[in-house]
N, C-alpha and C positions, 0 to 999 in steps of 0.2 A: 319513413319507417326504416328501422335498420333489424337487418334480418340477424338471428343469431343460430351457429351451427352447434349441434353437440358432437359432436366426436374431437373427443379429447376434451382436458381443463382447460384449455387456452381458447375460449370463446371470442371468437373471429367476428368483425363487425364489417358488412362492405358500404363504401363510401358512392356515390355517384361521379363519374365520370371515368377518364384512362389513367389510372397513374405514371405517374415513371419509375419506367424500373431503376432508375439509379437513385431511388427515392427507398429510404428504408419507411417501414410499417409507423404509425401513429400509435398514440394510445388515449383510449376515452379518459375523458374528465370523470371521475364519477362523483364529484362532488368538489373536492378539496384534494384530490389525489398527484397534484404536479408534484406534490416533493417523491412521490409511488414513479412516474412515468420518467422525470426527469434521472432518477438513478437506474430505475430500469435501462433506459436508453447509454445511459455512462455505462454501466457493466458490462452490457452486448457489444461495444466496443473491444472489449478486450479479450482474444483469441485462447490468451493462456488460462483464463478462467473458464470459459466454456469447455474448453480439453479438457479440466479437471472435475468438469461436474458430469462428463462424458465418461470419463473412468471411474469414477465415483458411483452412479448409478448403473452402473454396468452388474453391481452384486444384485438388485434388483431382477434382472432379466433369468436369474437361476430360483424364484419364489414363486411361488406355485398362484400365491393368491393374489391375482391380480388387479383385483379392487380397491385392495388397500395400498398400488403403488402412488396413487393419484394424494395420498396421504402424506409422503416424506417430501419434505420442501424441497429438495435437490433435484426432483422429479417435475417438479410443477416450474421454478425457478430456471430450467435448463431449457424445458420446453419453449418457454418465454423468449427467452436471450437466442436460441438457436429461428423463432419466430422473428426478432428483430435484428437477428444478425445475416436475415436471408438466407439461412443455411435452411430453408423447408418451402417447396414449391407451396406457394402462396399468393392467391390473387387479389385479397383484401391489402386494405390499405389500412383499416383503422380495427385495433387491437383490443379485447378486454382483457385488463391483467386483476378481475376483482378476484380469483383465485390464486393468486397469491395472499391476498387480504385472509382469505377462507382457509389455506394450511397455516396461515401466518397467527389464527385466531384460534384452530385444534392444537397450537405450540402451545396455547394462554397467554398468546399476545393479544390484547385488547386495543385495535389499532381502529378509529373510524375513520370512516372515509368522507365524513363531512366536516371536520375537522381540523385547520392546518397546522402540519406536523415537521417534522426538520429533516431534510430529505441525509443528512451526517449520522442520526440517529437512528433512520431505518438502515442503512449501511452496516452499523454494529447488532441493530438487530438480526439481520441476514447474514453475518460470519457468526454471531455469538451461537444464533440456532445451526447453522452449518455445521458448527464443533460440536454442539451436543447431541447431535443428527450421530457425527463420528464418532464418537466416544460408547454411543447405545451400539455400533458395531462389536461384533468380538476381535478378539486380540492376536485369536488363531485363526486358518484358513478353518473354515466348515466344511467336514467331508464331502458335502455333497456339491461343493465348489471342485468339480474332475479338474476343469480347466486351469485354476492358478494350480493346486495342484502337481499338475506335470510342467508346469512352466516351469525353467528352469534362468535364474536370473545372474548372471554372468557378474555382473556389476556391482551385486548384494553382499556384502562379508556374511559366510555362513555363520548362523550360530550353531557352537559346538555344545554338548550335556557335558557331565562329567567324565562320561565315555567314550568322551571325542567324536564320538558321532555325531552327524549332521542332523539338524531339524529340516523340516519343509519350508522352502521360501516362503515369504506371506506377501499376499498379493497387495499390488501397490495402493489398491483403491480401500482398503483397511489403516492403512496407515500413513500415507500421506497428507501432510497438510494443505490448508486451500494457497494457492499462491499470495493471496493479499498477507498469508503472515510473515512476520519478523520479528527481531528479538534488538532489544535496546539493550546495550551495557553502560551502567551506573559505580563509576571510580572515585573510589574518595582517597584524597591522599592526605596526610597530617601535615599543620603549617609548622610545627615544632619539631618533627625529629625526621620527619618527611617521611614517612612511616606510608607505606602502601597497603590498602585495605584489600581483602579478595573482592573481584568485580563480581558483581551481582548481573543478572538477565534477567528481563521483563519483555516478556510481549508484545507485540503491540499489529492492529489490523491496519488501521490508518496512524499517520503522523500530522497531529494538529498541532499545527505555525500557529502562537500569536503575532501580531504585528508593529514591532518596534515601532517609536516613537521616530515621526518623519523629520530627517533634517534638511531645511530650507536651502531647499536651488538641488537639491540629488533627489531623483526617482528612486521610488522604494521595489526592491527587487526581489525573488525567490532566495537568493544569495543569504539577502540581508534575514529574512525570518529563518532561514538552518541554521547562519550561522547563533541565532540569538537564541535557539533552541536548542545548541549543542553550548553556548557559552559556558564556562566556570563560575559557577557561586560560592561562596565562604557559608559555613555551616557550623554556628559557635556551641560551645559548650556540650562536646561531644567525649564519651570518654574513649581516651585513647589504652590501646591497651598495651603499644609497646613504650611509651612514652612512661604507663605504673611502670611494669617492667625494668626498666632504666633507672627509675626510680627507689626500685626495693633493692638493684645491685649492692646500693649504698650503702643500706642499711643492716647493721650485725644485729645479730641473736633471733632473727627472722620477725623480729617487729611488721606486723599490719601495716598496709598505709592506705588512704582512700583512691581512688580509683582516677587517675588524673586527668582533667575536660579539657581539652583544646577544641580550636581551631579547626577546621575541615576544611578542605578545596572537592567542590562536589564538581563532576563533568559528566555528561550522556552523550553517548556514539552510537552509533549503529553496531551493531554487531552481527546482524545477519540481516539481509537486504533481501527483499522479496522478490519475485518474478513480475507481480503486480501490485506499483503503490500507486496508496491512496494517498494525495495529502490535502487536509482538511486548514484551510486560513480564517482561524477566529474571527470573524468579525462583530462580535457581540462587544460592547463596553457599557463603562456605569458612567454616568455621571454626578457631580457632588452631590446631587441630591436623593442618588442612588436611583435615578430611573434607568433602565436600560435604551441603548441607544446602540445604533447598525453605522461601523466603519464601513464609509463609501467609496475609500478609497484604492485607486489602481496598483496592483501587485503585480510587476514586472515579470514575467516567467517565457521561455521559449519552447520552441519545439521539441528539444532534445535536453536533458537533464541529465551533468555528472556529477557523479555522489561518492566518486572516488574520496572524499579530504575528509568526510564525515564517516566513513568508514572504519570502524577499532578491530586495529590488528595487532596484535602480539608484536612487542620491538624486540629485536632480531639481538641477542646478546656474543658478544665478541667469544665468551666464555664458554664451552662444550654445557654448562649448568642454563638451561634455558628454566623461566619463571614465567608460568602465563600472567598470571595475576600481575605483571607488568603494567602500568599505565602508558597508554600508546602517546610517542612523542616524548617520553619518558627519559633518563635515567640516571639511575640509583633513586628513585625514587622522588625526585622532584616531580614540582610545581608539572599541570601539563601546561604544551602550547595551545596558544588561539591556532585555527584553522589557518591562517593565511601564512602562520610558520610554518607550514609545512611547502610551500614555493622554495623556489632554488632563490637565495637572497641575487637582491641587483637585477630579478626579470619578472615578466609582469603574467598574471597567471593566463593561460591558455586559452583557458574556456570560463564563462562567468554567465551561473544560469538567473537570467532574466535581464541581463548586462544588453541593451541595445545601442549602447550609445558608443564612441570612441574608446572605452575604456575597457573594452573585450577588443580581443586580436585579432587582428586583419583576416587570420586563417579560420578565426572558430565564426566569424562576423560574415564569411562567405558564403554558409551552408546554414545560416539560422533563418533566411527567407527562402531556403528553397525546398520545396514539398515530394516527397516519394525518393528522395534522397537518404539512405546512408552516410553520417558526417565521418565514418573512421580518418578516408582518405585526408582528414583534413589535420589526422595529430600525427605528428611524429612517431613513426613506429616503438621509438623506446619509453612514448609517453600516452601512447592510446589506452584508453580509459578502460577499467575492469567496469565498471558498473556506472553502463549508459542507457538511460531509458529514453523514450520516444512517446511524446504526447498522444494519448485516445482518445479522449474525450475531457470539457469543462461544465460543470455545474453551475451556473450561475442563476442567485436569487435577485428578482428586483421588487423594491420595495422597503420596509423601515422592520421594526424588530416586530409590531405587530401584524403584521399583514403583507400579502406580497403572493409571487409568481418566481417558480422553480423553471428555467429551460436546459436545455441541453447543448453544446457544440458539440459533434462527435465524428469519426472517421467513418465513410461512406465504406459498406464491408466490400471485401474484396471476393469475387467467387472461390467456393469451397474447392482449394487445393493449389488455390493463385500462389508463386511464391511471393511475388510482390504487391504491398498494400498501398492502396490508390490513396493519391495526395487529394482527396478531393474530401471536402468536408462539408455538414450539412449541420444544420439548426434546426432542431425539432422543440417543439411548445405544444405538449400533448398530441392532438392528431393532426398538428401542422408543421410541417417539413419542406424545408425551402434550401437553396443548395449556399452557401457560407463560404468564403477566401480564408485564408490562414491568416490576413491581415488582420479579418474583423475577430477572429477568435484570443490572436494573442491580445488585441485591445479589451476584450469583455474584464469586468471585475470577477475573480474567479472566486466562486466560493469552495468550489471539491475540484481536484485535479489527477486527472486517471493515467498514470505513464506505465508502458511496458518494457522490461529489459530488452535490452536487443544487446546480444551476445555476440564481441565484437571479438575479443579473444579468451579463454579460457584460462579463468580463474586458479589461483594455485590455493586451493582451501588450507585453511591456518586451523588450529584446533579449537577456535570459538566457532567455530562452522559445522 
């Protein structure tokens, strides 16, 4: 029999026998729930998102009715992740997270738990409802918040009224976003007059790779699905509107003319990079006959991930007239470059994420098998990387498109206030947890891949930021 405790929503289950503490918590099956436990376990891996649901429910702790805290998912979800991250004296080993199911169904999420479900999709579930969790916040501090308040934020550019007077800081757990977010910029540039469009931004919580077409005798790598996800594609029959323009110059006595369609070069960059990515690798295809079918194949990724090339930044104009709307790797408006234009021509690029073979650099090839290491020391000071992430956790599914088992790789947590996180990694499969090498992890086929910035030197933010 397994005993259950009530105090609190995170109904605790104990297992027979000692566990080890260097063993994080299990989670019960409750039916079909590995795609529930498998992301549960990925998320508690990452430090910077439980900070942020720590400040986040903090506005919580000033409401009077305390019943209904057990009601907002950020409350339940933290409890959870704080439970599996070892951050709560805890003697049980095996975990019930069916209350997550239970805030996740008072959203009008109809989620069952006998049911197998896609562990990518409850992920946008749990940031989609986290926003609109934020959004139900107000916009101003609430009087009866004393403590933001008097807080005074150094950091904050005040906002001014009309009478130059200052407003009240607004406290950061109102308006901050969850770290999983980011923002894609989308550049179109004209193939005919090379006419640059304003970039647009979009969103985005996870970045879902598909998986290029594999070429015979090369391993297929992380590399290869950014770069195929930021590719340029032509986009016809578009109208241009400095192209009419140019067009009506010509023309006396102010004659009309139709509206002229070219050609488009469409590109996507990153434009704002998050604290904590997620990136999700399609594995779903069709076959001719339109059934679907599960690519089984290995996607090369490493420990550490740089996302410097895929980054859209503002190019830097000789001219005091700076344009953001600039296409990066741009200019006067031409075509953009592929990614590998941007290497110094005649040398081979530095670091290449999922690159394990001779074809990454002696120097970045040093530090990609060694665990609880920082790789800076390993780039040249004038080439160390803005935005370098550090593997958490992998999701991996076994099985075909019908059926199958969600498990987890994840980083073993390190005690609350450690400055350094232990190289030691563990496989969990609902309530069984076994300890895992870095070997066996970067071999698994990944299906979710959980990296954290690790902030090597500080960024010079650009105005897309």
């Amino acid at each position: 029999m397994l005993g259950l405790s009530a105090d609190g929503p995170v109904r605790r289950l104990l297992r027979a026998g000692e566990g080890a503490r260097w063993l994080v918590p299990g989670l019960l099956n409750l039916g079909n729930t590995c795609f529930m436990n498998s992301l549960l376990q990925g998320l508690s891996s990452c430090p910077s998102f439980i900070r942020w649901l720590e400040e986040f429910t903090a506005q919580y702790k000033t409401e009077q009715s305390k019943p209904q805290e057990h009601q907002h998912l950020s409350v339940t979800l933290l409890q959870l992740l704080r439970a599996l991250s070892c951050q709560e004296v805890t003697e049980d080993d095996v975990l019930d997270a069916s209350c997550l199911l239970e805030v996740l169904r008072m959203n009008r999420w109809q989620i069952s738990s006998f049911e197998e479900q896609d562990a990518h999709e409850l992920f946008h579930v749990l940031t989609s409802s986290l926003e609109d969790e934020r959004e139900r916040q107000p916009r101003v501090t609430p009087l009866f918040d004393v403590h933001s308040l008097e807080q005074t934020e150094t950091t904050q550019k005040q906002i001014s009224c009309r009478t130059r007077g200052s407003l009240p800081p607004v406290s950061n757990h109102w308006k901050s976003q969850h770290p999983f977010h980011g923002r894609l910029t989308s550049n179109m540039v004209c193939k005919h007059c090379e006419h640059q469009s304003p970039v647009r931004f979009d969103t985005f919580d996870s970045l879902s790779l598909s998986i290029p077409a594999a070429v015979w005798g090369r391993p297929m790598t992380l590399d290869h699905c950014l770069h195929h996800f930021i590719s340029s594609e032509s986009v016809k029959d578009v109208v241009c509107d400095n192209c009419t323009k140019i067009q009506a110059e010509g023309i006396l006595n102010g004659q009309t003319i139709e509206n002229q369609r070219t050609t488009f070069v469409k590109q996507l960059k990153l434009g704002k990079l998050p604290q904590c990515l997620c990136i999700h690798l399609q594995r779903l295809s069709w076959s001719n006959q339109g059934t679907p079918l599960k690519r089984h194949e290995h996607v090369q990724f490493n420990e550490f991930l740089v996302m410097d090339i895929y980054k859209y930044r503002v190019p830097v104009q000789k001219s005091s007239h700076k344009t953001p709307e600039e296409t990066p790797g741009t200019k006067d408006g031409t075509a953009v470059k592929p990614p590998e234009a941007e290497q110094t021509p005649g040398t081979k690029p530095l670091f290449m994420n999922g690159a394990s073979s001779s074809s990454s650099s002696s120097s970045s090839s040093s530090f990609l098998m060694s665990p609880g290491t920082f790789p800076l020391a390993a780039f040249p000071e004038c080439s160390t990387p803005l935005y370098l992430y550090r593997l958490m956790a992998v999701v991996v599914h076994h099985g075909d498109m019908h059926s199958g088992h969600f498990v987890t790789y994840r980083r073993s947590p390190s005690p609350r206030g450690a400055l350094a996180v232990p190289g030691q990694w563990l496989w969990v499969s609902d309530d069984s947890v076994r300890r895992a090498s870095l070997q066996e992890v970067l071999a698994a086929s990944a299906y979710l891949l959980f990296y954290e910035r690790v902030h090597g030197r500080a960024p010079q933010r650009g105005p897309e930021e």
